[in-house]
PAZAPA-4460 file (N, C-alpha, C; in steps of 0.05 Angstrom, whole numbers, plus 32768, in hexadecimal, padded with zeros to 4 digits):
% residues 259
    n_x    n_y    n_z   ca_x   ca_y   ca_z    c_x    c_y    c_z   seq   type   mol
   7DFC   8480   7FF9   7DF0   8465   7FFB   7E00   8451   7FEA     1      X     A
   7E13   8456   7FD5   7E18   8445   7FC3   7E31   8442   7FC5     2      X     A
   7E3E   8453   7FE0   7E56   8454   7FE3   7E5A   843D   7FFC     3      X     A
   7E3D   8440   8012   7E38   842D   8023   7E3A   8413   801B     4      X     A
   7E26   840F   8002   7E26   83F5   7FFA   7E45   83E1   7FE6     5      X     A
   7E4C   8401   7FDF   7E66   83ED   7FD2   7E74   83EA   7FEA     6      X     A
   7E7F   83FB   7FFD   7E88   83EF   801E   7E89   83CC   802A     7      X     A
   7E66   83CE   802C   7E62   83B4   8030   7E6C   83A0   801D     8      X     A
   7E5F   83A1   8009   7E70   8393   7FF7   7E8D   8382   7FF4     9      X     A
   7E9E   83A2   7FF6   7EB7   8395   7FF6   7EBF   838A   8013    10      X     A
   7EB3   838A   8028   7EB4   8382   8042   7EAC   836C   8042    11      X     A
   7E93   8362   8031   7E90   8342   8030   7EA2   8332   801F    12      X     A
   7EA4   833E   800C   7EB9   832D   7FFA   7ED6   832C   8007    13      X     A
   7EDC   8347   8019   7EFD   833C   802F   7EFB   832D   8040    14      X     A
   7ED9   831A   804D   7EDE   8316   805A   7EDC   82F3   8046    15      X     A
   7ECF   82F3   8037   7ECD   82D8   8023   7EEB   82CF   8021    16      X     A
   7EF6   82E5   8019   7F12   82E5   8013   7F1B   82D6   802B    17      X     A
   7F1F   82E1   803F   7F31   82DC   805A   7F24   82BE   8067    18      X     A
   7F0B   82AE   8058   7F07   8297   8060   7F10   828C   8049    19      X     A
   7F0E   8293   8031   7F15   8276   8028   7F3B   8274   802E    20      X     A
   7F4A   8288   802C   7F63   827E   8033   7F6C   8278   8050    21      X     A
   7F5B   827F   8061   7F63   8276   8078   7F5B   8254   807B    22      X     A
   7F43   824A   8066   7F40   8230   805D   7F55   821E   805A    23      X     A
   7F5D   822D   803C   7F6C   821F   8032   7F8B   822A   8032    24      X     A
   7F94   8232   8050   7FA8   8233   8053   7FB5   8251   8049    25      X     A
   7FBD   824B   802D   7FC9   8260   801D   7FB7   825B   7FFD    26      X     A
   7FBE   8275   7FEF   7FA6   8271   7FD3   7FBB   828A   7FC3    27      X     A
   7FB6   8281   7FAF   7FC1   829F   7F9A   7FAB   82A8   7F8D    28      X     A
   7FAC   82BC   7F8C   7F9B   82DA   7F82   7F81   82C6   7F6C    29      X     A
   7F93   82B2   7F58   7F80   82A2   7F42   7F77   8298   7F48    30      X     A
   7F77   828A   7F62   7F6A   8278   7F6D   7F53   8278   7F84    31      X     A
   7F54   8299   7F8F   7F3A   829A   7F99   7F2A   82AD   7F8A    32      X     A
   7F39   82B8   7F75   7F20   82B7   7F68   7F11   82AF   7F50    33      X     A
   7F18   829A   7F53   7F0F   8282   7F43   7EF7   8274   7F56    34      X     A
   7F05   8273   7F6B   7EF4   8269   7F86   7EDB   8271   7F8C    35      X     A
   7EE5   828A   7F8D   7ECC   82A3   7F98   7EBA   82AA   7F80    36      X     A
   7EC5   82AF   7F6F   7EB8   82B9   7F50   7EBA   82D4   7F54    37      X     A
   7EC8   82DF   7F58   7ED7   8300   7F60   7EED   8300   7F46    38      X     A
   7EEB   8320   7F3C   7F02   8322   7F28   7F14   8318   7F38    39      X     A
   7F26   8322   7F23   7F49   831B   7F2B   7F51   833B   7F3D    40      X     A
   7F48   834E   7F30   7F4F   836A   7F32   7F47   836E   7F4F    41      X     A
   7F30   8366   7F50   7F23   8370   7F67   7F2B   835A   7F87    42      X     A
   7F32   8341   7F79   7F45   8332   7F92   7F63   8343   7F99    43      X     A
   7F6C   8346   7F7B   7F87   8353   7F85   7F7F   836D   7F99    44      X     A
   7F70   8380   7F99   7F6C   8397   7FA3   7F6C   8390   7FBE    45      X     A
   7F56   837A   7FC4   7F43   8376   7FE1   7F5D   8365   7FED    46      X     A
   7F6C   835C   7FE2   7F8B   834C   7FED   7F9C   8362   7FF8    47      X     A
   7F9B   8375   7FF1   7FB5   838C   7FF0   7FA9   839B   8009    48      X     A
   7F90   8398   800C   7F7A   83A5   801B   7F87   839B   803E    49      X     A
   7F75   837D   8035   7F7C   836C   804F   7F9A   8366   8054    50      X     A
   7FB3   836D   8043   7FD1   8369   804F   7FD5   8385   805D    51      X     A
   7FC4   8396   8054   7FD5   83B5   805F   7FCC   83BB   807F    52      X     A
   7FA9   83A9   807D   7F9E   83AD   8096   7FAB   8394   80AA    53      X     A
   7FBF   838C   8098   7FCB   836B   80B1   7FBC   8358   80B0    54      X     A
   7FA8   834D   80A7   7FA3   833F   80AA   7FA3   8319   8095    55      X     A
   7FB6   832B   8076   7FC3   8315   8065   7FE0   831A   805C    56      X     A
   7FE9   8305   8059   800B   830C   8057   800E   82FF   803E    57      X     A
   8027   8303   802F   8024   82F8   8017   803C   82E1   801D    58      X     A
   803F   82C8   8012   8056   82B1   8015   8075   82BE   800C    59      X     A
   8087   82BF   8012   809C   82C8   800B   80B0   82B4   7FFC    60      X     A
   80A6   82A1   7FFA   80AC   8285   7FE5   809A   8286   7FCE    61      X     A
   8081   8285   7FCE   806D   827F   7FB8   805E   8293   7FB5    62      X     A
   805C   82A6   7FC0   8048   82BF   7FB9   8030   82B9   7FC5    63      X     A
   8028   82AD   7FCD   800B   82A7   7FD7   8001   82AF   7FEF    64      X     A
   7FE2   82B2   7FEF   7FDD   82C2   8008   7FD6   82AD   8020    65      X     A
   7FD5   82BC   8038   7FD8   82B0   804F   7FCD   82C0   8066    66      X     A
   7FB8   82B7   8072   7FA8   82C6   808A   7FC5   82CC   809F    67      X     A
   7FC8   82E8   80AB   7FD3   82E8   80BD   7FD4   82DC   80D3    68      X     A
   7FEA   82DD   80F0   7FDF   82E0   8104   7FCD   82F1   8114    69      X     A
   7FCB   8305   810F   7FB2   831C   8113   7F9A   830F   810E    70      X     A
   7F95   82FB   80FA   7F77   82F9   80EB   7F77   82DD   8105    71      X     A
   7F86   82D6   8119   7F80   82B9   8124   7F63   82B4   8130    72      X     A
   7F5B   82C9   8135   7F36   82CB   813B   7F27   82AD   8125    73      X     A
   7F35   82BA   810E   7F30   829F   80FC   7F38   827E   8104    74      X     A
   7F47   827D   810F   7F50   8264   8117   7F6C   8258   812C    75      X     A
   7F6D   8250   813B   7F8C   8247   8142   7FA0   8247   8138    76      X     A
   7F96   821F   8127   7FA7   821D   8117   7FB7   8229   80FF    77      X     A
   7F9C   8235   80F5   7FA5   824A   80DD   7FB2   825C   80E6    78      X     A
   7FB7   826E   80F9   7FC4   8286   8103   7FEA   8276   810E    79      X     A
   7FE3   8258   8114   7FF4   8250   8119   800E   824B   8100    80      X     A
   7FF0   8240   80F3   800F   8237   80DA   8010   8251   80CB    81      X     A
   800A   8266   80CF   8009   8286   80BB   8026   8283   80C7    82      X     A
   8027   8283   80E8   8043   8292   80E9   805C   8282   80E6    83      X     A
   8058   826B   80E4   806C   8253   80DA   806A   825E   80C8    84      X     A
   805D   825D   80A8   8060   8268   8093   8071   827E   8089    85      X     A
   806D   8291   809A   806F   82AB   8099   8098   82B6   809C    86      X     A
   8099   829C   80B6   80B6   829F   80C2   80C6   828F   80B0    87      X     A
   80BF   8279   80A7   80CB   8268   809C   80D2   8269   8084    88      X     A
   80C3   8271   8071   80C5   8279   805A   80E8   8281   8049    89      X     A
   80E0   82A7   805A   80F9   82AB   804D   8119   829B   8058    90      X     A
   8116   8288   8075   812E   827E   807D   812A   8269   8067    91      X     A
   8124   8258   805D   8120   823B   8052   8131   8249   8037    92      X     A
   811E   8266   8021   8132   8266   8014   814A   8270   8010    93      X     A
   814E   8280   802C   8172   827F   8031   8183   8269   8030    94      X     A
   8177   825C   8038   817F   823A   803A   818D   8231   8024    95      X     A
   816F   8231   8011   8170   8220   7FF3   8188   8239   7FE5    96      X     A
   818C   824C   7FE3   8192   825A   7FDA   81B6   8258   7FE1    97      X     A
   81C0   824E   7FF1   81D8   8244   7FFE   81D8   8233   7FF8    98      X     A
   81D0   8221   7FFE   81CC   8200   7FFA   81CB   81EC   7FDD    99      X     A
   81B1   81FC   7FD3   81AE   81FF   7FB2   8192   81DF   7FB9   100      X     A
   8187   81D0   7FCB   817E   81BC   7FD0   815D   81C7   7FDF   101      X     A
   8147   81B7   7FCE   812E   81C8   7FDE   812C   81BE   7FF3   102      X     A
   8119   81D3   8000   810E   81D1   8021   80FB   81D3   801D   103      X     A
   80E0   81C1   8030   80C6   81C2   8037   80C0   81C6   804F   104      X     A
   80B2   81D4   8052   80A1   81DB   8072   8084   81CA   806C   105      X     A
   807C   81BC   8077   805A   81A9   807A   8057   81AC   8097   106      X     A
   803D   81A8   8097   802F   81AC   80B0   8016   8190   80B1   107      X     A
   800B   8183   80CF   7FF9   8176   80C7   7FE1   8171   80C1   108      X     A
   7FD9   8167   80B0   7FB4   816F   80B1   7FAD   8151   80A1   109      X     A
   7F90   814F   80AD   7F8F   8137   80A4   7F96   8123   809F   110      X     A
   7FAC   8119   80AD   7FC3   80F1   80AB   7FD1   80F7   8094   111      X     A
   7FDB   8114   808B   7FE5   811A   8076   7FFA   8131   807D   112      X     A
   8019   8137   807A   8021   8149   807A   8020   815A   805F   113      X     A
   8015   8179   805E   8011   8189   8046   8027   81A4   804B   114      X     A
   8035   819B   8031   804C   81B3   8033   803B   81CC   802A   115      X     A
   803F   81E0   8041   803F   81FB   8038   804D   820B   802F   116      X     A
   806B   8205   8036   807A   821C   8027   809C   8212   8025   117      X     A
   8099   8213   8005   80AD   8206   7FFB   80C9   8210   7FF0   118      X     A
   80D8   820F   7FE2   80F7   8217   7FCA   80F4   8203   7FB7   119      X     A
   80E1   81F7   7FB8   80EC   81E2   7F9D   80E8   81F0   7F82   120      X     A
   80DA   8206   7F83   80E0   8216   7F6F   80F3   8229   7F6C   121      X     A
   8103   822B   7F84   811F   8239   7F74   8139   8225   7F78   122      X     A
   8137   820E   7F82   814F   81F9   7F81   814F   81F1   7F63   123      X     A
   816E   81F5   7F55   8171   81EE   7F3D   816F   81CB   7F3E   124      X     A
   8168   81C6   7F55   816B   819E   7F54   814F   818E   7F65   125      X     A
   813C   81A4   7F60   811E   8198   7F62   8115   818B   7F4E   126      X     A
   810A   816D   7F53   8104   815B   7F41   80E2   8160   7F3C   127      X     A
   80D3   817B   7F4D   80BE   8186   7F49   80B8   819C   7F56   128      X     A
   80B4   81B3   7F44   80B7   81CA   7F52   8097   81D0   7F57   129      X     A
   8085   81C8   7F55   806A   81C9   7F62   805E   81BE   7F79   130      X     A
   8070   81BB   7F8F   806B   81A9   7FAA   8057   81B3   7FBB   131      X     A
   8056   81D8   7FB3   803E   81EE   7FCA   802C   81D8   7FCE   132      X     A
   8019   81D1   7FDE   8003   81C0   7FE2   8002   81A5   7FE3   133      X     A
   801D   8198   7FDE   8018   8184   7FDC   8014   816C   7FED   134      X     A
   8008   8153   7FFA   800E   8147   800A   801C   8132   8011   135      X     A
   8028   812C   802A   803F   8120   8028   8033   8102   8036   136      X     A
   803A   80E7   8035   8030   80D6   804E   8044   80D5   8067   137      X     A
   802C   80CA   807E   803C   80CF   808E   804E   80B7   809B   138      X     A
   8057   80A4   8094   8067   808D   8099   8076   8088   807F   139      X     A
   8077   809A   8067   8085   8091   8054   8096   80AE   8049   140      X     A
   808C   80C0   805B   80A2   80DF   8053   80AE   80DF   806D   141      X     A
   80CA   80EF   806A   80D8   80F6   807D   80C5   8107   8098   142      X     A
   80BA   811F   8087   80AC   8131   8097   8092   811E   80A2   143      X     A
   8087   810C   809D   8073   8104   80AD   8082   80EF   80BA   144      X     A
   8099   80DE   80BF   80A6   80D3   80D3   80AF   80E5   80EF   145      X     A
   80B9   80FB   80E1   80C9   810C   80F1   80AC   811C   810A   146      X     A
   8097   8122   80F6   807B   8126   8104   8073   8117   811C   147      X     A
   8071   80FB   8115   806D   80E9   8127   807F   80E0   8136   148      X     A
   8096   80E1   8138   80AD   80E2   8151   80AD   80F9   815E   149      X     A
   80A2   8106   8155   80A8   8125   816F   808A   812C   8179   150      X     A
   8075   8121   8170   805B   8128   817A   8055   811A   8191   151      X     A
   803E   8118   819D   803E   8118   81BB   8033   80FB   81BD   152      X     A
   8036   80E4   81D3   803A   80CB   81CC   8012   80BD   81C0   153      X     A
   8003   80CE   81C6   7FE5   80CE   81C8   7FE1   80D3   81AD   154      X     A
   7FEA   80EC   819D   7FE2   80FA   818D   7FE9   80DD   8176   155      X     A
   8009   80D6   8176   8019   80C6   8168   8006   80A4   8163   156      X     A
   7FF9   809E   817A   7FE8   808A   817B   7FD5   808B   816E   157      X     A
   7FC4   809F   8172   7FB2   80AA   8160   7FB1   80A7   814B   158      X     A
   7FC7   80B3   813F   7FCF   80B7   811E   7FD2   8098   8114   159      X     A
   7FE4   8083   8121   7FEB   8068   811A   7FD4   8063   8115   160      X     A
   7FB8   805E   8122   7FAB   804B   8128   7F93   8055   8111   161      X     A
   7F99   8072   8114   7F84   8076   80F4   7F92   8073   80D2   162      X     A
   7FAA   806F   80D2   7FB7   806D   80C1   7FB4   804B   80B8   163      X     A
   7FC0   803A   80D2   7FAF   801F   80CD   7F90   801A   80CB   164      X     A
   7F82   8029   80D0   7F63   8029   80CA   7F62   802E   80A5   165      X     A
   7F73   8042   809B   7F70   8048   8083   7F7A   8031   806A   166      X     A
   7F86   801A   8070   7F9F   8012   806B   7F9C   800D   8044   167      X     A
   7FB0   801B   804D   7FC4   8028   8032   7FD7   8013   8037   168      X     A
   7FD5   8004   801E   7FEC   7FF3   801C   8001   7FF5   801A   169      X     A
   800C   8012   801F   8025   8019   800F   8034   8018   803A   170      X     A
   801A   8024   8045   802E   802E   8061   8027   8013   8072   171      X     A
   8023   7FFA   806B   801D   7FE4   8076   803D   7FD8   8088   172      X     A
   8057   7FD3   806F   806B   7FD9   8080   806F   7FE6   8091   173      X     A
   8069   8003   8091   8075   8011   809F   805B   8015   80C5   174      X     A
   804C   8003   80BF   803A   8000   80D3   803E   7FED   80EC   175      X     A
   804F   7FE2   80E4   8057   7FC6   80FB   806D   7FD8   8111   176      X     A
   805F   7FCA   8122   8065   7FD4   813D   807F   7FD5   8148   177      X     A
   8089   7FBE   8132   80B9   7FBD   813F   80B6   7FDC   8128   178      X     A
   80AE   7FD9   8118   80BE   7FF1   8102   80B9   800E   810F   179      X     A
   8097   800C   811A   8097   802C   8124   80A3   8036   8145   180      X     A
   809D   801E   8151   80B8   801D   816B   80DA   8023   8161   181      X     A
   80DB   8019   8151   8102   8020   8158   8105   8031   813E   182      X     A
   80F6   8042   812C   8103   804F   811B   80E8   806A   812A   183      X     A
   80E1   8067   8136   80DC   808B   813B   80E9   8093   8153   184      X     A
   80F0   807C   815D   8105   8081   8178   8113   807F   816F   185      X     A
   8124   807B   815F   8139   8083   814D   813D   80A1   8146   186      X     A
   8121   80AC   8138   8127   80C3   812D   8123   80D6   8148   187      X     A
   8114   80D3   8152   810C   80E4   8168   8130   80E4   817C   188      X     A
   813B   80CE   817A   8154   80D7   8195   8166   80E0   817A   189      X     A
   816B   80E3   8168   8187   80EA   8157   8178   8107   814C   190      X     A
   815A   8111   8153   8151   812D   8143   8148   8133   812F   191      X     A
   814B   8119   811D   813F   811D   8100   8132   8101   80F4   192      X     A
   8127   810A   80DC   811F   80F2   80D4   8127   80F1   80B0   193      X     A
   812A   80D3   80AA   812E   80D0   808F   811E   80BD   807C   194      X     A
   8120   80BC   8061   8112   80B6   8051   8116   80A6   803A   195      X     A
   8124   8093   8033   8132   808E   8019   8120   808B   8000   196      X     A
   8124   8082   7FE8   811F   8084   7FCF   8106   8068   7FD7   197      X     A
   8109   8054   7FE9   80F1   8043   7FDF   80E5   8042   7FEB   198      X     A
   80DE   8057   7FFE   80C8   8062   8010   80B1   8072   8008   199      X     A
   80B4   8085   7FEA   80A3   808D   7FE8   80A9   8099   7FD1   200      X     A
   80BF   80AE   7FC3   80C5   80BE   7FA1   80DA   80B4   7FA7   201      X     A
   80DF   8099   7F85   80F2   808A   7F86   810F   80A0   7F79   202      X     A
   810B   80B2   7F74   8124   80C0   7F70   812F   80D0   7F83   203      X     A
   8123   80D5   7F96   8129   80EA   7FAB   812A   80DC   7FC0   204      X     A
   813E   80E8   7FD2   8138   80DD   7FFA   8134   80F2   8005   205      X     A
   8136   80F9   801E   8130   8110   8034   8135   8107   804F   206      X     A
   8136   8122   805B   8140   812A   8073   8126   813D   8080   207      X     A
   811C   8133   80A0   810E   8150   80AB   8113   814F   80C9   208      X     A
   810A   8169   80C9   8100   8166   80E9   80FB   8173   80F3   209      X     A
   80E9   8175   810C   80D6   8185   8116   80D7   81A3   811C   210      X     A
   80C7   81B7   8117   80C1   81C5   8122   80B2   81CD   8137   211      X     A
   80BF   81D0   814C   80AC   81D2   8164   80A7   81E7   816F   212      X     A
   8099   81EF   8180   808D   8201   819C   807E   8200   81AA   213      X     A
   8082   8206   81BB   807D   8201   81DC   807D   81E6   81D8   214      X     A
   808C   81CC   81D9   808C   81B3   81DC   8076   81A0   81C8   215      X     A
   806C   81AE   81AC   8061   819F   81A3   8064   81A7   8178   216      X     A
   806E   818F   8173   8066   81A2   8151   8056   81A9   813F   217      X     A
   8061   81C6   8138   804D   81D2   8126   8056   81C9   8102   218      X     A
   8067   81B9   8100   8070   81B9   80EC   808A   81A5   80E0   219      X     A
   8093   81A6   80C6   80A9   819C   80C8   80C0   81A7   80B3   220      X     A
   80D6   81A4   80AD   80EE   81B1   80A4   80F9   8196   8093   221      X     A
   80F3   8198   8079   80FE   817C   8069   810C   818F   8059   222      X     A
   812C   817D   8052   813E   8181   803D   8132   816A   8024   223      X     A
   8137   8168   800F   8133   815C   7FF4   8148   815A   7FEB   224      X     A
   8155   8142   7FD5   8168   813D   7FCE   8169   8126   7FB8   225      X     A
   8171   812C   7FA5   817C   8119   7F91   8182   80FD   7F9E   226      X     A
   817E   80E3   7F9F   8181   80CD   7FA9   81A1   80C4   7FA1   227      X     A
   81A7   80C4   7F87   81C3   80BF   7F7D   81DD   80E1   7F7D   228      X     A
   81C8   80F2   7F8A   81E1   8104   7F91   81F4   8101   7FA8   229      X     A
   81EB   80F0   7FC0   81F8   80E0   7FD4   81E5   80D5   7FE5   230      X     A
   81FA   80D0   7FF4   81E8   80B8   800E   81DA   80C1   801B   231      X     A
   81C3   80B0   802F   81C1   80BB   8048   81D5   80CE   8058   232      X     A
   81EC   80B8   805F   81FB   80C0   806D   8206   80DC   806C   233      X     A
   820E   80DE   8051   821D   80F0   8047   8205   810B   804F   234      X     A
   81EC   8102   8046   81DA   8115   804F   81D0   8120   8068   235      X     A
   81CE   8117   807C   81CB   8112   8090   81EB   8121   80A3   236      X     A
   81FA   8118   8092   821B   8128   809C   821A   8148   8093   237      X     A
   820E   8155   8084   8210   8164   8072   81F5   8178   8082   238      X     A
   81DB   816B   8082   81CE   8181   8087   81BC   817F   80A4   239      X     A
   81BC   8165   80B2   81A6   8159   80C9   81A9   8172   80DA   240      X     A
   81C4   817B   80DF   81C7   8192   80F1   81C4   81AC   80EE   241      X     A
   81C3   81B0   80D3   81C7   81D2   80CA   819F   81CA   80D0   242      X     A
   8198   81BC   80C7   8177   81BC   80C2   8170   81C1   80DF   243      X     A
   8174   81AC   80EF   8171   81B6   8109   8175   81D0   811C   244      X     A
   817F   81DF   8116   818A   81F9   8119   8177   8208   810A   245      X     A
   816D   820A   80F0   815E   8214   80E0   8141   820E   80E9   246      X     A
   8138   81F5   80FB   8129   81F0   8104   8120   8203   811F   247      X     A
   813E   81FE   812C   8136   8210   8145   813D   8233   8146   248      X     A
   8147   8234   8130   8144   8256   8130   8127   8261   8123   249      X     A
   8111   824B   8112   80F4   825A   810D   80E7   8254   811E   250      X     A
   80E9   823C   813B   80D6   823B   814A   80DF   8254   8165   251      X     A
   80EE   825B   8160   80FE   8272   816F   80F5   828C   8163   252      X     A
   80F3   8289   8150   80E5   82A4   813E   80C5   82B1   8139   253      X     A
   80B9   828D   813A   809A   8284   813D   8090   8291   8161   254      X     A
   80A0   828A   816D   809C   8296   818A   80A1   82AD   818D   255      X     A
   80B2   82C2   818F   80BE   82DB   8188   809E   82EB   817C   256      X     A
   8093   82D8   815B   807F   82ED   8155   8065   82E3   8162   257      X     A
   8066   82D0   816B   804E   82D5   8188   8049   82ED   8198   258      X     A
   8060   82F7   81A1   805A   8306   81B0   8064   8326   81A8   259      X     A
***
């Protein structure tokens, strides 16, 4: 009987477990159970539990856990961005690791792009190596320009018209109708999108661009960069294409573990 009841037990608390990070995306071991009010010992256990049975993966950038695709019963989206997560990860820090410059993967939620999985903690030239979670805007970062040039022309309307509902004084420029006409048709026909220093972190600029599949994105692929280490141009000469390639070999990879 007491073997029944600890059973259940640890069966409710994997399944507590498997909601709150399918919530909130990804979580580390301290943090759900902090959440939950579960030791630490006994999250680590019930984690090791639910990775062996498939259904949590751990980040291969940040350590953090992550509902599988198996667990998608839980959700779409969540099963969706698991496997963006999942694929992307270790390519981004092959990347940085060659390159020596961080990479972000964000996804959208809420009129906000939120990076899930980052290198700015192993690029020796990250001006902040705590980016996991952070959110990005979307008319004043690369990755939420690059978002809204490749999303679908309904979806893109959508987003404008609640963004001007919100108005944030900061994306008020970037709201007028000549600016979002000829610079996302801009980014959308050349593949990428960019970001300079007085758009949004006056020391840094950026580069992104979409991740797609089946004709719609799940995501985006931003380089980071010192503002006075070179130009646009120079930047843009250097990596718009390797990123793009890096782009289309995880949505190539993202499809592959579909099936």
């Amino acid at each position: 009987m007491a073997d029944r009841q600890d059973n259940v037990r640890s069966l409710t608390r994997g399944l507590k477990i498997l909601r709150f990070v399918n919530a909130e995306g990804a979580a580390r071991p301290a943090e759900i159970s902090s959440a939950l009010g579960i030791p630490r010992p006994t999250i680590y256990r019930l984690l090791r539990t639910l990775e062996e049975a498939g259904y949590i993966f751990f980040s291969a950038s940040d350590s953090r856990a992550r509902v599988s695709p198996r667990a998608s019963g839980l959700g779409d989206n969540s099963a969706a961005r698991s496997r963006l997560c999942r694929v992307a990860a270790p390519l981004i820090l092959e990347f940085t690791d060659e390159h020596a410059w961080p990479l972000d993967i964000s996804v959208f939620h809420d009129l906000r792009m939120i990076i899930e999985e980052t290198t700015h903690w192993r690029s020796p030239f990250s001006v902040d190596a705590n980016m996991a979670g952070s959110h990005l805007p979307m008319l004043r970062s690369s990755a939420g320009r690059a978002y809204l040039s490749f999303c679908d022309d309904k979806e893109r309307q959508i987003i404008l018209d609640l963004l001007e509902n919100e108005a944030d004084p900061l994306d008020q420029p970037f709201l007028q109708t000549n600016w979002v006409n000829e610079n996302l048709k801009t980014y959308r026909k050349q593949g990428y999108a960019t970001r300079g220093p007085k758009a949004f972190r006056p020391k840094t600029s950026s580069l992104a661009v979409p991740v797609m599949l089946e004709n719609r994105v799940v995501g985006c692929l931003s380089i980071i960069w010192i503002t006075s280490a070179f130009s646009m141009t120079e930047a843009t000469s250097r990596y718009a294409t390797k990123l793009i390639e890096l782009s289309q070999r995880i949505s190539l990879e993202i499809s592959d573990d579909k099936h």
